[in-house]
C-alpha positions in Angstrom: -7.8 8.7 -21.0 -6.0 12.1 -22.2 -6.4 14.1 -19.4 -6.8 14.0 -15.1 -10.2 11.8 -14.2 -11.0 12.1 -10.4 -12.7 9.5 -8.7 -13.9 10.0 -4.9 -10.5 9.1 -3.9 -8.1 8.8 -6.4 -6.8 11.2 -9.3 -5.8 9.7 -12.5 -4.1 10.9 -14.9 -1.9 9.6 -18.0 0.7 10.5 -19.2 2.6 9.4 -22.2 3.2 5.8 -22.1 2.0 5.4 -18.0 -0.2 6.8 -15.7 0.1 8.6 -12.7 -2.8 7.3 -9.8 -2.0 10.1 -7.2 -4.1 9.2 -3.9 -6.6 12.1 -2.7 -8.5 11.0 0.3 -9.2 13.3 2.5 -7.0 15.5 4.8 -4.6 12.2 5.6 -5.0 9.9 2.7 -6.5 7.1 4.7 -7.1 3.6 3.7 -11.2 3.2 3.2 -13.2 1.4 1.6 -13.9 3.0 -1.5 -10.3 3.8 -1.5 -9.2 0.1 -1.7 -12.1 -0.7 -4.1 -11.2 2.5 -6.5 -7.0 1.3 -6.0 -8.7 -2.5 -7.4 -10.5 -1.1 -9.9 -7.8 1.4 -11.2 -5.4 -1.4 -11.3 -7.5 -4.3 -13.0 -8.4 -1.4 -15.5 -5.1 -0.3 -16.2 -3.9 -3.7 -16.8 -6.0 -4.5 -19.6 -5.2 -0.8 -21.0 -2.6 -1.1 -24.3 -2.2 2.6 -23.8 -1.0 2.1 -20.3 2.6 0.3 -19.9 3.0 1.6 -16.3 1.3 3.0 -13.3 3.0 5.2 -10.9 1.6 5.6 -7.2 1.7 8.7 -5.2 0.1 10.5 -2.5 0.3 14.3 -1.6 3.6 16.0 -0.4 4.2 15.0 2.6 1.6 12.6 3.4 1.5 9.0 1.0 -1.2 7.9 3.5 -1.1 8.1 7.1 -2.8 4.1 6.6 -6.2 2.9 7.7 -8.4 4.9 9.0 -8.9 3.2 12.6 -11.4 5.5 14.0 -13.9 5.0 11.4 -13.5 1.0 11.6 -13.9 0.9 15.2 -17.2 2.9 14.4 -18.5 0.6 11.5 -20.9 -2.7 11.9 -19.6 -6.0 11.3 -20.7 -6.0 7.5 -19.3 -2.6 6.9 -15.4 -4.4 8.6 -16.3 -7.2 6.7 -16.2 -5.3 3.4 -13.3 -3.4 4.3 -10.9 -6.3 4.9 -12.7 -8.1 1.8 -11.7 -4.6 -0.3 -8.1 -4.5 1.3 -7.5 -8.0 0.3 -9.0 -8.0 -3.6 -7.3 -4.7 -3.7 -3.9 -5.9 -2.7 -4.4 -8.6 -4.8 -4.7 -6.7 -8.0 -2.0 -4.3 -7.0 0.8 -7.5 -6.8 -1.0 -9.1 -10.0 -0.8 -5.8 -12.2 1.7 -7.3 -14.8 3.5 -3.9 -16.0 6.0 -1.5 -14.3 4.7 -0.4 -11.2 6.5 2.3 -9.2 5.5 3.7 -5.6 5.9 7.3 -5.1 6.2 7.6 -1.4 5.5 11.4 -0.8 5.6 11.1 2.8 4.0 9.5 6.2 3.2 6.4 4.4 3.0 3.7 8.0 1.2 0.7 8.6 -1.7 -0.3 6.2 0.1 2.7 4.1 3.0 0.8 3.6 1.9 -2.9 2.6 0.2 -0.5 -0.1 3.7 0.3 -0.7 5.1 -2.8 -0.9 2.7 -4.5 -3.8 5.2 -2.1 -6.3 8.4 -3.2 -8.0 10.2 -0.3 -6.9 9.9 2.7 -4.6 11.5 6.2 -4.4 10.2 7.6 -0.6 10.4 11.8 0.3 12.8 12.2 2.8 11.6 14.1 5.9 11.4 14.3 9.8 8.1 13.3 9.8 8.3 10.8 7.1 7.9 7.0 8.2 7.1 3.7 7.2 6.9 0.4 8.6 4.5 -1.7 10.8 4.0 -0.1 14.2 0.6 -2.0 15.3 2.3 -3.3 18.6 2.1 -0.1 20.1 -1.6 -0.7 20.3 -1.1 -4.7 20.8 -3.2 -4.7 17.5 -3.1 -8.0 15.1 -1.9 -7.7 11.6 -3.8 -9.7 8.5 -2.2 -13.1 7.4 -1.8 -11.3 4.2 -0.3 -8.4 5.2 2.1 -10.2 7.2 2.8 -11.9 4.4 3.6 -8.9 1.9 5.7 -7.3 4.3 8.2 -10.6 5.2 8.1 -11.0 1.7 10.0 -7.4 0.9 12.4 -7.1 3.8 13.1 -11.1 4.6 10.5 -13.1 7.2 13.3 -12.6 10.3 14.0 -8.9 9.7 10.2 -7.7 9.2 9.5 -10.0 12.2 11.8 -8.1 14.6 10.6 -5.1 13.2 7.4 -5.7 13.9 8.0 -6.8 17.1 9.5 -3.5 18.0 7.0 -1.6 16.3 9.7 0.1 14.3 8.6 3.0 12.1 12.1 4.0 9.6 13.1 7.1 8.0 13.2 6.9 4.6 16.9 6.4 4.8 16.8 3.9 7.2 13.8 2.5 4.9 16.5 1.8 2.5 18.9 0.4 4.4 16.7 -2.6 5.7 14.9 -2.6 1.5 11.6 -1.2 2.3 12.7 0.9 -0.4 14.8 1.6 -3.1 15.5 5.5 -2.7 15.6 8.4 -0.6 15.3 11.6 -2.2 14.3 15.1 -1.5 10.1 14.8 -1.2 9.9 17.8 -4.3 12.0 15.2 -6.1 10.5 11.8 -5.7 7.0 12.3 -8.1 10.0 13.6 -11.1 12.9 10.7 -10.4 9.5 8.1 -10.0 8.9 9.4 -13.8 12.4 9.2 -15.0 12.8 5.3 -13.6 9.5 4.9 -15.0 10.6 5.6 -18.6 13.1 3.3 -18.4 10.9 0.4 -17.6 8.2 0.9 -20.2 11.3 0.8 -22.8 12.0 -2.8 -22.2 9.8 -4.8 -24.4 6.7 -5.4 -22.5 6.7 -9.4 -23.3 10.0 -9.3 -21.2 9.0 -6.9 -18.7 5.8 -9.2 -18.2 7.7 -12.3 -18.4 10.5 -11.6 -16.0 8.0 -10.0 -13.6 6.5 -12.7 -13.0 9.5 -15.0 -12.8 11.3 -13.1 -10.7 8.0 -12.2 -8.2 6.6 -15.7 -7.8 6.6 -16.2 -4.2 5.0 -12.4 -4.0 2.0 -14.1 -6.8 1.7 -16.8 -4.3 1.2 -15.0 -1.4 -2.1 -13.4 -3.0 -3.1 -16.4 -5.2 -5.2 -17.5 -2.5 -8.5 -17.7 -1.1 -9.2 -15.1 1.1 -12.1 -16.7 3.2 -9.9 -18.5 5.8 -8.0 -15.2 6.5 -11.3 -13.1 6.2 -13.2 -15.6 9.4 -9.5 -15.1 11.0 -9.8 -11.3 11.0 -13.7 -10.9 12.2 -12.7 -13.7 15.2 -9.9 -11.6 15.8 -12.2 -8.3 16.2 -14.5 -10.1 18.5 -11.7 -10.9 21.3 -12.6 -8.9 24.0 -9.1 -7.7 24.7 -8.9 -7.0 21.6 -12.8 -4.2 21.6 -11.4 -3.0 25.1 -8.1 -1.7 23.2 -10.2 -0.1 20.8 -12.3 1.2 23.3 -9.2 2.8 24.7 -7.9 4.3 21.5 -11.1 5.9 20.8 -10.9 7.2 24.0 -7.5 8.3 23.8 -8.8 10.4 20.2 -11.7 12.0 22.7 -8.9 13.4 24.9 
């Protein structure tokens, strides 16, 4: 690849030595389908690339992802939810398994499904702003997070910390983000896409056996958390869907989108 490639959601383009997957779906960035399948894709490509020795991910200025797009699930039949969640899983999967440097770009709102995203890199640099937030805030709408997401997300900030986050639905600023390691730095959001590059350059100058080698020492129980199979968690999230408190809360939040 020598210059930008655009996909339906994604942008690529390399640069020398990495490559810089910049996030372009629609107005918010959110999490679909094709998006999780193009992020799978990208990343199983880009491993097997010689040219590539690192992938940097970013989103727009001021918006990483604003995370799944809820309304169109509640709107999709049971095989189109069923693909999502498959996509969302294989995706995640190949973002933890991607063997080089990986650095998150966080260029903004970047909550919920937007930050596990997040969390599959081995470091992040996050915009800081008002409006700028990450973390899981599902609780507010008494709505279940995935096995593995839950997973991903102890894993980075520690099983009793994420849990009381979670259970307080707590979105941080990016400086509060760092504080509780969600992520590594807070920097003005026109500086976070250069200083992801800088770090970056750093990282593909290690010897890539070592890089490789040490990443995957050092990130085994992350590899374990996706070296799975995904069925059990799969028939966990489709019985979930079917609870009926669980369609009369999605009921209400269409609603709420109506109003």
């Amino acid at each position: 690849m020598s210059e930008t490639e655009t996909n339906t959601t994604l942008q690529i383009t390399p640069k020398k030595d990495y490559t810089i997957v910049q996030i372009d779906n629609g107005k918010v960035n959110g999490i679909t389908t094709q998006l999780l399948a193009d992020l799978k894709t990208t990343f199983l490509e880009l491993d097997k690339d010689e040219s590539t020795k690192g992938i940097i991910l970013t989103g727009r200025p001021h918006c990483f992802s604003a995370g799944i797009n809820v309304k169109a699930l509640a709107l999709s039949s049971t095989e189109e939810v069923s693909e999502f969640w498959l996509q969302y899983h294989l995706g995640l999967q190949a973002m933890v398994r991607f063997s080089k440097p990986f650095v998150c770009a966080i260029t903004g709102y970047s909550p919920a499904g937007a930050t596990i995203l997040a969390c599959t890199a081995d470091y992040r640099i996050m915009g800081q702003g008002e409006k700028h937030k990450i973390g899981m805030h599902e609780f507010r709408m008494s709505m279940q997070i995935p096995e593995l997401l839950c997973d991903i997300y102890a894993y980075v900030m520690g099983e009793k910390q994420a849990w009381e986050a979670v259970q307080k639905a707590q979105l941080f600023s990016s400086d509060e983000a760092v504080d509780v390691g969600l992520v590594n730095e807070s920097i003005a959001v026109e500086d976070v896409l250069p200083r992801a590059e800088a770090y970056m350059k750093t990282q593909v100058a290690v010897y890539d056996r070592v890089y490789k080698n040490s990443k995957r020492f050092f990130r085994k129980g992350l590899l374990d958390i996706v070296d799975r199979d995904f069925t059990p968690m799969l028939k966990e999230i489709a019985a979930d869907a079917e609870d009926p408190r669980a369609k009369m809360m999605m009921q209400m939040f269409l609603a709420s989108l109506k109003k």
